[in-house]
N, C-alpha and C positions, 0 to 999 in steps of 0.2 A: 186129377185135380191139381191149378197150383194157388200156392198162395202166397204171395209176396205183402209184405207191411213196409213202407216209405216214409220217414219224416222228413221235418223241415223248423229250422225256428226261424220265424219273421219280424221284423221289427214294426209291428202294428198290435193294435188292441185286437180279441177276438171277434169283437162285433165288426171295425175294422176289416179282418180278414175277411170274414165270414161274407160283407157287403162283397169285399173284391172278388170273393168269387164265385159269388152268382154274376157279380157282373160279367167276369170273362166267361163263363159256361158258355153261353149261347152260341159265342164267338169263337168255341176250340178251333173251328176250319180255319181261321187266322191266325192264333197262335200257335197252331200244330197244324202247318200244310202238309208236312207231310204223313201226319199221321191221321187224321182225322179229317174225311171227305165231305164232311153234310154233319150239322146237331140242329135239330128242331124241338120245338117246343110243342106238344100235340096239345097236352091241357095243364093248365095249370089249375087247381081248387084249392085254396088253404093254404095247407103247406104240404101239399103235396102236386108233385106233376109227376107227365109222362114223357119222355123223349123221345125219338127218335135219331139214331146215329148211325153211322156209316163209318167203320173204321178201316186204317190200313194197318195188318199185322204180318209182319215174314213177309209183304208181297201179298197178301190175300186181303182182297174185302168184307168186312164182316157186316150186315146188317142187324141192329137189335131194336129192341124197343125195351126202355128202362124206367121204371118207376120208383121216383124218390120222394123220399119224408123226410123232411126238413124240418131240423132242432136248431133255429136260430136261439144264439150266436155259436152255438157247440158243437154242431153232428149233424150229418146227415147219413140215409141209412139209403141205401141203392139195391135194386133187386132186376135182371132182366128180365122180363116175362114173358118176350117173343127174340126169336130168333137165333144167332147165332149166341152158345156160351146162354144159354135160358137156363135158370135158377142160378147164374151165380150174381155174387154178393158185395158189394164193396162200401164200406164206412170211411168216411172220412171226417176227424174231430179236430176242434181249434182249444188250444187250452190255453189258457192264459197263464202267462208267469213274468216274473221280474221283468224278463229280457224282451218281452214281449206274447205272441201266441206260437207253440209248438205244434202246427200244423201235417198230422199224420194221416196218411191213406192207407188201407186193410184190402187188398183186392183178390177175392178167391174167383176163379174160373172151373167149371165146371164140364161134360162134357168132351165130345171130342176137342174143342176149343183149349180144356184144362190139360188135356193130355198131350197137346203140341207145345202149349206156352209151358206144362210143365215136366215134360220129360226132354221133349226134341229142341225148343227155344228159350230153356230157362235163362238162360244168359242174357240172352236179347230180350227179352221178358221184365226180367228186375231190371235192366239197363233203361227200358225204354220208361220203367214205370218212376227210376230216378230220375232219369231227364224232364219226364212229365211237371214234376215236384217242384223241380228244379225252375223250372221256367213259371209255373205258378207262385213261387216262394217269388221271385223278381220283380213277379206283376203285383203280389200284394205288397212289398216293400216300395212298389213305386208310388210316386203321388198322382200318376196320369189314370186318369178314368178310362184310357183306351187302352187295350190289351195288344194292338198291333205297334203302340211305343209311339212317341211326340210325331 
């Protein structure tokens, strides 16, 4: 298993955040080309949907299928339930403060998946999971409604 936790403070309100980043979701194949080959939206009901994604990790492609519940403006709760790395877990919260929202991701991997990212890749692992952060912190700091930038 690994588990890595990521923050970020943005200078946006949470609801704010929260809008930007459902907005860029759909869109990771453009903000992450090279890490993220395909995201679909299979259903969405409520506040909850299912994805589908294709990721690139170490050089390997991972296929999953992810179902999240969605705590607008605060949380959303992530569970894979097919494919590669099935049953792991990732949360990610928007919390408001002075400065803005402290924007933190929780991502547990499971599986043979947990045991590459977290004994053989952890480095490249927490790396890729800060870069991730990192480039969502920019997009909600931006004022552009497009994740691929003006």
């Amino acid at each position: 298993m690994a588990k890595v936790t990521v923050n970020r403070q943005v200078n946006a309100s949470p609801e704010t955040a929260f809008e930007r980043w459902l907005a860029a979701y759909e869109r990771l194949h453009e903000l992450y080309p090279e890490r993220i080959k395909s995201m679909k939206v299979l259903e969405w009901k409520g506040n909850e949907r299912v994805t589908l994604c294709v990721e690139n990790w170490a050089g390997r492609n991972l296929s999953y299928t992810m179902r999240e519940t969605l705590f607008p403006p605060h949380r959303v709760e992530q569970r894979i339930v097919k494919g590669a790395g099935k049953g792991s877990t990732g949360v990610w919260s928007f919390q408001g403060n002075p400065a803005g929202t402290l924007v933190t991701v929780e991502q547990t991997i499971t599986g043979v998946e947990g045991f590459f990212m977290g004994v053989l890749f952890r480095k490249l692992f927490v790396r890729q999971m800060n870069e991730g952060l990192s480039r969502y912190a920019m997009f909600i700091d931006s004022a552009r409604p497009d994740p691929r930038g003006p």
